[in-house]
PyMOL commands that place a pseudoatom at each C-alpha (Angstrom):
pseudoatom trace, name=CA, resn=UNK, resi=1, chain=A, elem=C, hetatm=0, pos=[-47.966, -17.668, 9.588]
pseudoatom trace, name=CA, resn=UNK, resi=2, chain=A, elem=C, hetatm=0, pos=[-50.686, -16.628, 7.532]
pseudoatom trace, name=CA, resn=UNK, resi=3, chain=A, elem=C, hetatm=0, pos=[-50.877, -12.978, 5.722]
pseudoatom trace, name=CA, resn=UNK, resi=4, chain=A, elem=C, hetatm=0, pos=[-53.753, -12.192, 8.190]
pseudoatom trace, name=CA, resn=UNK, resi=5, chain=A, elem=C, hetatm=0, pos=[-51.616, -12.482, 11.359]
pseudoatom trace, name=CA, resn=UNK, resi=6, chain=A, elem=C, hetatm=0, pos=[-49.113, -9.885, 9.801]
pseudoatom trace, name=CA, resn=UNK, resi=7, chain=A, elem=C, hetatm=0, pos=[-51.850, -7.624, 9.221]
pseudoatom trace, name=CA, resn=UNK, resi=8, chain=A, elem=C, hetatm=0, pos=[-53.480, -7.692, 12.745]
pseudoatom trace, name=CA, resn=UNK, resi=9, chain=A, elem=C, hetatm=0, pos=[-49.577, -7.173, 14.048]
pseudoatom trace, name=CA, resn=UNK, resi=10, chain=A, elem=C, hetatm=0, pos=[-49.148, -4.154, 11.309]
pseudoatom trace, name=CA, resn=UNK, resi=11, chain=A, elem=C, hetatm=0, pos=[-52.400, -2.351, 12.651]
pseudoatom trace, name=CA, resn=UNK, resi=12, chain=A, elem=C, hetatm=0, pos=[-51.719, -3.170, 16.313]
pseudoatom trace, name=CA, resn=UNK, resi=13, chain=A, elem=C, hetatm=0, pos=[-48.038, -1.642, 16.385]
pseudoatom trace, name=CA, resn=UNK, resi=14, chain=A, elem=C, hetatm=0, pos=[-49.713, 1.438, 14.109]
pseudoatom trace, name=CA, resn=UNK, resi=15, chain=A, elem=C, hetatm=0, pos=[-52.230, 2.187, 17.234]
pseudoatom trace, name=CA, resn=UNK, resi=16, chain=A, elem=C, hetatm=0, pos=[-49.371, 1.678, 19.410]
pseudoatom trace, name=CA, resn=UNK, resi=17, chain=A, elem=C, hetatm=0, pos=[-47.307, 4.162, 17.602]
pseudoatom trace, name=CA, resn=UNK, resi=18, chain=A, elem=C, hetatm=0, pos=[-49.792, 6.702, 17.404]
pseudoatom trace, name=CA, resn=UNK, resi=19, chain=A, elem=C, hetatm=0, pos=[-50.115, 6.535, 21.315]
pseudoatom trace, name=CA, resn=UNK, resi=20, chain=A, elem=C, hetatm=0, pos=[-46.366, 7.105, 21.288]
pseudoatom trace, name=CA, resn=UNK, resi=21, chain=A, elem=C, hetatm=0, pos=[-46.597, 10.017, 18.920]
pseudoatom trace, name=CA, resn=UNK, resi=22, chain=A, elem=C, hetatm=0, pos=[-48.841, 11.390, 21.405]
pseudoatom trace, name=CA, resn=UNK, resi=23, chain=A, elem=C, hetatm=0, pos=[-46.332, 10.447, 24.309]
pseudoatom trace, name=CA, resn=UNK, resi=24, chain=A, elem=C, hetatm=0, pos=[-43.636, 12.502, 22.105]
pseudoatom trace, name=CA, resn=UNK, resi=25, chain=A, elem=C, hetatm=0, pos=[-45.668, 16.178, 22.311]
pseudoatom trace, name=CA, resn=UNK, resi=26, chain=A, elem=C, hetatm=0, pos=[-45.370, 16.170, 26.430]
pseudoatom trace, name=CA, resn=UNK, resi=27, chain=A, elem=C, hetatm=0, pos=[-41.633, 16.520, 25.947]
pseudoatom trace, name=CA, resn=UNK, resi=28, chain=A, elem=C, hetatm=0, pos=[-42.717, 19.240, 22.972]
pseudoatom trace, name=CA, resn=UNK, resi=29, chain=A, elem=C, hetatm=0, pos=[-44.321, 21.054, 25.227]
pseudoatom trace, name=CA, resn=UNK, resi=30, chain=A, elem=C, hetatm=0, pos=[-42.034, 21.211, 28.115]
pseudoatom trace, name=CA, resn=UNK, resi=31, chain=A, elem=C, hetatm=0, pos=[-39.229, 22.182, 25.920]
pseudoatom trace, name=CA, resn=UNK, resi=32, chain=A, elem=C, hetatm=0, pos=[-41.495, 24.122, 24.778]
pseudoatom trace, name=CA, resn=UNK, resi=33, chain=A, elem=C, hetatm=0, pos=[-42.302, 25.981, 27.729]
pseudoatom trace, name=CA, resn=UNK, resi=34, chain=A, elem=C, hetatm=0, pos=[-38.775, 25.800, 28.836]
pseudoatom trace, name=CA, resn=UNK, resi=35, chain=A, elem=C, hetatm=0, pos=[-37.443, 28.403, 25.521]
pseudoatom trace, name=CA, resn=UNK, resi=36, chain=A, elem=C, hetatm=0, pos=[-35.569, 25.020, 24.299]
pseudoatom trace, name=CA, resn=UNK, resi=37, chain=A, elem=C, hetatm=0, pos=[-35.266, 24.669, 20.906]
pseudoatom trace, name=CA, resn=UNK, resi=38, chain=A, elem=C, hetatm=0, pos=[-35.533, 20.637, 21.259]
pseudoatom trace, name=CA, resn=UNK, resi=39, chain=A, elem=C, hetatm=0, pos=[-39.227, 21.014, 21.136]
pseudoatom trace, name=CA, resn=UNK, resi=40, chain=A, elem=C, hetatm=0, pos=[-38.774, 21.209, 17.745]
pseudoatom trace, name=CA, resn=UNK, resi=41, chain=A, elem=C, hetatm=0, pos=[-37.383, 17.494, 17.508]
pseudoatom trace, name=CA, resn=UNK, resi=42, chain=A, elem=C, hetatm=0, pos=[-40.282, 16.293, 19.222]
pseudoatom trace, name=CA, resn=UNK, resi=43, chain=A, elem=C, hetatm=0, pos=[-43.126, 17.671, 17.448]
pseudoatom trace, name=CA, resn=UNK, resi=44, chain=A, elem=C, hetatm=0, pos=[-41.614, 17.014, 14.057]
pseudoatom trace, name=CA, resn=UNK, resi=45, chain=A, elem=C, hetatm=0, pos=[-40.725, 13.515, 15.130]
pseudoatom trace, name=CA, resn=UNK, resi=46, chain=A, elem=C, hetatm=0, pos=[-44.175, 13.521, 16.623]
pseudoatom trace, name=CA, resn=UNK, resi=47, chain=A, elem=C, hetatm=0, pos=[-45.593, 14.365, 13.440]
pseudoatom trace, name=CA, resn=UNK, resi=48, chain=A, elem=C, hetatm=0, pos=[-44.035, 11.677, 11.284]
pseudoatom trace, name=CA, resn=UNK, resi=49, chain=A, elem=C, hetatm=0, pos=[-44.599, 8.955, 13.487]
pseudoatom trace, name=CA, resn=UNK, resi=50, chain=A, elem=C, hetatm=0, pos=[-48.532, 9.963, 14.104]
pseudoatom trace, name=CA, resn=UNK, resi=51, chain=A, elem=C, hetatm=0, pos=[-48.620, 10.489, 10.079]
pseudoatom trace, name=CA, resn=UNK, resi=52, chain=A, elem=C, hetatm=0, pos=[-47.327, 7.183, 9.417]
pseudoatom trace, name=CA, resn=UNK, resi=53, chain=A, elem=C, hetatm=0, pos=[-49.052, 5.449, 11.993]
pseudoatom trace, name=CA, resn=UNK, resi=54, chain=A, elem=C, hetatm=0, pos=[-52.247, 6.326, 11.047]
pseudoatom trace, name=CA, resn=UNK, resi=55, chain=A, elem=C, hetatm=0, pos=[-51.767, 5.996, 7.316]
pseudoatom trace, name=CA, resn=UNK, resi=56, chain=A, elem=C, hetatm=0, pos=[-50.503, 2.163, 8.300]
pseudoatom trace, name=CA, resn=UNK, resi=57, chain=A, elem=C, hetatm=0, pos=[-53.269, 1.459, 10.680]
pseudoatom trace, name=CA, resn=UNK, resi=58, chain=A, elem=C, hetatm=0, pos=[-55.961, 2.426, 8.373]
pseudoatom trace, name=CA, resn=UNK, resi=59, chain=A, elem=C, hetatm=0, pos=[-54.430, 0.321, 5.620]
pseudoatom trace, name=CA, resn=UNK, resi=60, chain=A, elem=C, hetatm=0, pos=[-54.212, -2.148, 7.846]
pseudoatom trace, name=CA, resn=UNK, resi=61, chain=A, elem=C, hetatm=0, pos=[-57.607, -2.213, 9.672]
pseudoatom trace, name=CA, resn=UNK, resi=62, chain=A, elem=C, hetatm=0, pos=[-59.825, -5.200, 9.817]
pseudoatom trace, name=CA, resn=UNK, resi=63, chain=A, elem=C, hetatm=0, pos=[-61.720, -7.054, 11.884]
pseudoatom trace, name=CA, resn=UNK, resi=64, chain=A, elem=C, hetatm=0, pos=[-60.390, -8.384, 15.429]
pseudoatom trace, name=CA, resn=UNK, resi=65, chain=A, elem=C, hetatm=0, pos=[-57.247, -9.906, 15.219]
pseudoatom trace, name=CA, resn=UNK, resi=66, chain=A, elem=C, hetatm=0, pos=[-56.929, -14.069, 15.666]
pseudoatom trace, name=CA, resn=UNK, resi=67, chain=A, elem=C, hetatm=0, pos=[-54.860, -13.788, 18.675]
pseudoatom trace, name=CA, resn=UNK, resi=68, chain=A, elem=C, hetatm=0, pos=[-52.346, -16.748, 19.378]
pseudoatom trace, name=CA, resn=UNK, resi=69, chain=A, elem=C, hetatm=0, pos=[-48.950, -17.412, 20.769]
pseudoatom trace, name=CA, resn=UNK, resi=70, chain=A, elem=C, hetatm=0, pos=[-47.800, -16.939, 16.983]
pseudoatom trace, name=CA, resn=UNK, resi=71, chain=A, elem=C, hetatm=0, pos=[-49.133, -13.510, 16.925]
pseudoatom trace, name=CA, resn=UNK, resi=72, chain=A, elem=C, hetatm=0, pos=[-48.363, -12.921, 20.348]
pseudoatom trace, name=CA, resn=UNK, resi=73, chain=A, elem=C, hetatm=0, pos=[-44.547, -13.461, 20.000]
pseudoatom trace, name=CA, resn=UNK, resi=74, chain=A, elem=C, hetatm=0, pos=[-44.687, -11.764, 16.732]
pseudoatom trace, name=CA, resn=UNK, resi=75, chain=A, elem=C, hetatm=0, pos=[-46.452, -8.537, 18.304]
pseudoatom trace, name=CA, resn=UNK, resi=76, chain=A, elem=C, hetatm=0, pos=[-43.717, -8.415, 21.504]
pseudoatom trace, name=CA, resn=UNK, resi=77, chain=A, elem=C, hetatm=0, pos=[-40.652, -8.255, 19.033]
pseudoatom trace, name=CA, resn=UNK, resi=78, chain=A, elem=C, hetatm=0, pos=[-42.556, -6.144, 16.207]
pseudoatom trace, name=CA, resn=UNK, resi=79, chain=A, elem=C, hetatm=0, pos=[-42.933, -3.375, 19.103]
pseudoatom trace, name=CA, resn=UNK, resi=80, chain=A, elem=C, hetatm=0, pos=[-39.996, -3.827, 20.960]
pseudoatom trace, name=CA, resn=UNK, resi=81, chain=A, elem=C, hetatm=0, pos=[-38.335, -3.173, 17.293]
pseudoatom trace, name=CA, resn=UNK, resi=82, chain=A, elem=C, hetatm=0, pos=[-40.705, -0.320, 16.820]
pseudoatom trace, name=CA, resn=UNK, resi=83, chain=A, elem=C, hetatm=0, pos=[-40.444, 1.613, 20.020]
pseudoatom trace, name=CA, resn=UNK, resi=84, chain=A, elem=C, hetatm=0, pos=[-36.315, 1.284, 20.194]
pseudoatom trace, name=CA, resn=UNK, resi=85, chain=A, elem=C, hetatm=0, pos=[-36.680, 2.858, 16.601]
pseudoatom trace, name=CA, resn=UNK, resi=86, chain=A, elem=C, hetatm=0, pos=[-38.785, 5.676, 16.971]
pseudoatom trace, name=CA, resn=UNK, resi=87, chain=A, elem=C, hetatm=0, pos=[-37.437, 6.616, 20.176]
pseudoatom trace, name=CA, resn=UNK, resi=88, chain=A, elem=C, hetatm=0, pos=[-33.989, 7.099, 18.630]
pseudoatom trace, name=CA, resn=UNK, resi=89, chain=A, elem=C, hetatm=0, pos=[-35.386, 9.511, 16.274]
pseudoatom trace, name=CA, resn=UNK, resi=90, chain=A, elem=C, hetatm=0, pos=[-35.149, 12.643, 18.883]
pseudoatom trace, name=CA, resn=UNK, resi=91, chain=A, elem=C, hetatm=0, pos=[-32.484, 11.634, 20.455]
pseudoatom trace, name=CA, resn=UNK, resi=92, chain=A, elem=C, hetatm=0, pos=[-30.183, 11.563, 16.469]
pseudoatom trace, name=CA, resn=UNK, resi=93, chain=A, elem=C, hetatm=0, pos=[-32.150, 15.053, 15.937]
pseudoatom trace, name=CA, resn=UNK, resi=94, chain=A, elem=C, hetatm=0, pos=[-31.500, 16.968, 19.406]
pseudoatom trace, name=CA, resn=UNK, resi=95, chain=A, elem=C, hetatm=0, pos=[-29.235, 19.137, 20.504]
pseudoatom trace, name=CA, resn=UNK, resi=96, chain=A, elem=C, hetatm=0, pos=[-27.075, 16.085, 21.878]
pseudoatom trace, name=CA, resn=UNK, resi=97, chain=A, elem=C, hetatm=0, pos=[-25.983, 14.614, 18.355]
pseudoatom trace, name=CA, resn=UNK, resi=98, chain=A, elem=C, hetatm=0, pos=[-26.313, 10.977, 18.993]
pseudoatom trace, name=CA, resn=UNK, resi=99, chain=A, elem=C, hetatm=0, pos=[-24.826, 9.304, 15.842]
pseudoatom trace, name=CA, resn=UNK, resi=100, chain=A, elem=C, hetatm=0, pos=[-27.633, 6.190, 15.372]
pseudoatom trace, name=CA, resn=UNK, resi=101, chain=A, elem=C, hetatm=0, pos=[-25.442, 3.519, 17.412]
pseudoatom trace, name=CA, resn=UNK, resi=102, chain=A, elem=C, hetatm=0, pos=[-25.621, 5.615, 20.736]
pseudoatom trace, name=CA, resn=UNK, resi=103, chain=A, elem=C, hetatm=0, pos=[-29.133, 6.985, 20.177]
pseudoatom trace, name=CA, resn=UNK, resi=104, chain=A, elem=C, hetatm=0, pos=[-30.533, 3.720, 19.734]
pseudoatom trace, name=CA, resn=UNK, resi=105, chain=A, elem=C, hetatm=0, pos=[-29.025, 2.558, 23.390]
pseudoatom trace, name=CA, resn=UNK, resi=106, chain=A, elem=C, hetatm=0, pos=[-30.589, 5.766, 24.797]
pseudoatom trace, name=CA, resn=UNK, resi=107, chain=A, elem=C, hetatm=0, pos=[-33.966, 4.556, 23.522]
pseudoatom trace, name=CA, resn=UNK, resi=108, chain=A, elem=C, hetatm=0, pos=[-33.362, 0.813, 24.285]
pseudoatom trace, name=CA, resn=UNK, resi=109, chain=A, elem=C, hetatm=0, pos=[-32.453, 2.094, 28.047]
pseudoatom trace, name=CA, resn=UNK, resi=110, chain=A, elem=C, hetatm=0, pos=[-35.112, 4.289, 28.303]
pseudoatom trace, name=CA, resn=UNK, resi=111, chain=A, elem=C, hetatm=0, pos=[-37.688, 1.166, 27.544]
pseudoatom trace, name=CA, resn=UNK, resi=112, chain=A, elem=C, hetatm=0, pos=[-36.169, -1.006, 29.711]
pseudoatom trace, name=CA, resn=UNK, resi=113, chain=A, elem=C, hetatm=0, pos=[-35.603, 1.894, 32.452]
pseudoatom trace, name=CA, resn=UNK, resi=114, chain=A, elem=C, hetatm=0, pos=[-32.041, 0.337, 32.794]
pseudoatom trace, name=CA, resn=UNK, resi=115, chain=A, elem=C, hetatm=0, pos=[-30.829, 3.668, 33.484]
pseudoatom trace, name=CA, resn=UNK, resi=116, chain=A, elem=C, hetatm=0, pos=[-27.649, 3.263, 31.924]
pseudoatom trace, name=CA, resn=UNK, resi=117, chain=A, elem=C, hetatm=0, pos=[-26.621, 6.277, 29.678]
pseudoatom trace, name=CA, resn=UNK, resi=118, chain=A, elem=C, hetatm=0, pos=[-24.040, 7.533, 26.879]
pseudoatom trace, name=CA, resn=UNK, resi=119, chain=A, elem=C, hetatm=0, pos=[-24.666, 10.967, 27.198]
pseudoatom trace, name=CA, resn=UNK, resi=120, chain=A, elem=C, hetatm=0, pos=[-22.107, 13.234, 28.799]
pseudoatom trace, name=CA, resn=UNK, resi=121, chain=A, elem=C, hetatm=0, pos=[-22.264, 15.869, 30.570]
pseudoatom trace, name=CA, resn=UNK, resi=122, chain=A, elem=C, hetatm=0, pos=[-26.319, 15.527, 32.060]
pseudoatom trace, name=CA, resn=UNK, resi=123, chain=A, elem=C, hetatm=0, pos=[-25.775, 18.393, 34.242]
pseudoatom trace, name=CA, resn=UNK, resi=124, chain=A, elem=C, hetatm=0, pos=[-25.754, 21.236, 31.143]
pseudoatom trace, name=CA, resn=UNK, resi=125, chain=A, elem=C, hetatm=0, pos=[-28.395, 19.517, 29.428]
pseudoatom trace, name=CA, resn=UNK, resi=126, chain=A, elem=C, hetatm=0, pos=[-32.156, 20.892, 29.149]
pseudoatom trace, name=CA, resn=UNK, resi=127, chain=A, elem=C, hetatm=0, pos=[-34.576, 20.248, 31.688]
pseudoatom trace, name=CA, resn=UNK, resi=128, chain=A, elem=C, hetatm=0, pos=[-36.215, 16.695, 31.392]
pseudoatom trace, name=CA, resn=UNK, resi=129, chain=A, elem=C, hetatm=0, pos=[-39.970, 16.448, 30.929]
pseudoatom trace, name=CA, resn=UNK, resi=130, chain=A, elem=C, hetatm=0, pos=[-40.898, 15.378, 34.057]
for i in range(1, 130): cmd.bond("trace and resi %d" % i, "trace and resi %d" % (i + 1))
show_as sticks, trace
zoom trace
């Protein structure tokens, strides 16, 4: 693979990150609204994620992308890595105090809408965003 198809897959996972930075300040808000101090988590992880995202994706930016099954495998992985990671973030920072092993499932789950959990005792936590 050529340095070009790295640099379309950087910049497309940055814009992709930045809408999931975005995604992280509903669950701000409702915790927010709520009096819970998690809505801290989220808008600071919010924060760093939209920072870096947009610092890589204008690094990154070029013209459109040379789309192929290379690239296309590439992008699937680079995001699935990408998502798992950032969405661990809040979970490590909350109120729950996921060590990274357990927080990462959470986040894995949560993507894959597996519903399987690690986190006891879901009746005393906070309200969920939706």
């Amino acid at each position: 693979m050529n340095a070009t198809i790295y640099r379309s897959v950087i910049n497309i996972a940055s814009i992709c990150g930045l809408y999931l930075a975005t995604a992280m300040l509903v669950p701000a808000f409702t915790d927010l609204y709520f009096r819970h101090a998690d809505w801290k988590v989220f808008a600071l992880s919010a924060a760093i994620v939209g920072g870096f995202s947009l610092i890589s994706a204008a690094a990154t930016r070029s013209g459109p992308p040379p789309f192929n099954r290379k690239m296309g495998f590439l992008l699937v992985n680079v995001l699935w890595l990408v998502f798992s990671l950032v969405g661990a973030v809040p979970f490590m920072w909350s109120s729950l105090k996921l060590g990274f092993a357990k927080a990462l499932f959470e986040s894995i789950s949560a993507i894959t809408t597996t519903g399987s959990t690690v986190i006891v005792g879901l009746d005393n936590a906070p309200p969920p965003a939706f």
